[in-house]
N, C-alpha and C positions, 0 to 999 in steps of 0.2 A: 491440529494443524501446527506447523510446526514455525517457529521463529526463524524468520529468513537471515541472514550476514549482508554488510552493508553493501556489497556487489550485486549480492541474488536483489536484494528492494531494490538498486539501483535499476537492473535490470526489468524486475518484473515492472515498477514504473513507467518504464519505456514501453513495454507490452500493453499493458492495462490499457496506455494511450493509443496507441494505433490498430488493438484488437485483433491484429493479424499482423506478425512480421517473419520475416527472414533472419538471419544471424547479420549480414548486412544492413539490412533496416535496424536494425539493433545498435550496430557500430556507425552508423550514420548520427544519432541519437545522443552517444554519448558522447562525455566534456576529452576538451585534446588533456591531455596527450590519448590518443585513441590505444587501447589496446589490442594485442594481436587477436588476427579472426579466431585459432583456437582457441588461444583464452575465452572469450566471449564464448565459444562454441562448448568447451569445456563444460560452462557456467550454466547453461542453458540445458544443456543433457543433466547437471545436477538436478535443475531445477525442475525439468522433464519427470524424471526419479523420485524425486520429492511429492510429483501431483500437484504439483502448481501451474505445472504447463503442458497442453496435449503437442502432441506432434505429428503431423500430417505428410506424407510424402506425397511432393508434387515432382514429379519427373523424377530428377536424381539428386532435388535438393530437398528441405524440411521447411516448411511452415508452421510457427510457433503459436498456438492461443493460447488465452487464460484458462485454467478448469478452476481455480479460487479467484472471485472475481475480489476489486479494489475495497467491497462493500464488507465483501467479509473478512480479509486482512485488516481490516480498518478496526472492526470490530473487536478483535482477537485482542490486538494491540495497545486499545485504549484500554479493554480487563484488565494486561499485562500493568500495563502503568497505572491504574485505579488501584490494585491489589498490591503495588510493590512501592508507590508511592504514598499515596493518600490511604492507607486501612480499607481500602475494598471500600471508602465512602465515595458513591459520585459528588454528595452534598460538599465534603471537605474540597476534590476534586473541583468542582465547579468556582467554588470561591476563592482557591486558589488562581484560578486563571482569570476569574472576573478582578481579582487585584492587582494580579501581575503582566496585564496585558492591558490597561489603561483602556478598556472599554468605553465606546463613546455611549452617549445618550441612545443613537439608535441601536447600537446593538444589544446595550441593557435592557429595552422594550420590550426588542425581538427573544432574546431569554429568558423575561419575562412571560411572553404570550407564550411560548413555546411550554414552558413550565404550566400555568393555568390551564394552557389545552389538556396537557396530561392529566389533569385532577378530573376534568370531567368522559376521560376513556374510564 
């Protein structure tokens, strides 16, 4: 799977969220200054191309879905930054965010449990 550019994530964003749009639904979606329909339209045929998006004809116009849903670009991306950032350690990874993101009490718990659960999979 391939790493998107900050337009295609802006976009597929916008997808991911309403799981079926139009190139209008699309440009409804995004911040002003709005860009022009081809643009956006352009953007979406890449992204078509890529496999990240199916394309449906309804009458004479395209309906856009996900075929790589949010769960597994999420995926992909946190490798990306595990292995490029932290040495491919989640452990370094992990601790780095639990001290640079001033975790409260609950969410330390929740990292916590979530952690323990795994030892006994």
């Amino acid at each position: 799977m391939q790493k998107l550019g900050k337009r295609e994530e802006q976009i597929m964003q916008i997808v991911w969220k309403l799981e079926r749009a139009f190139i209008k639904d699309i440009i409804d979606e995004l911040p002003e200054p709005k860009p022009h329909y081809n643009t956006v339209a352009t953007m979406v045929k890449i992204l078509t191309e890529k496999g990240f998006l199916h394309a449906e004809k309804l009458g004479n116009i395209y309906q856009y879905t996900p075929v790589v849903t949010l769960g597994e670009y999420r995926k992909q991306d946190v490798a990306i930054i595990k292995k490029k950032y932290f040495g491919n350690s989640f452990s370094r990874m992990i601790t780095h965010f639990a001290k640079e993101e001033n975790l409260s009490d609950e969410e330390l718990d929740e990292l916590i449990s979530i952690i323990k659960s795994q030892k006994t999979k």
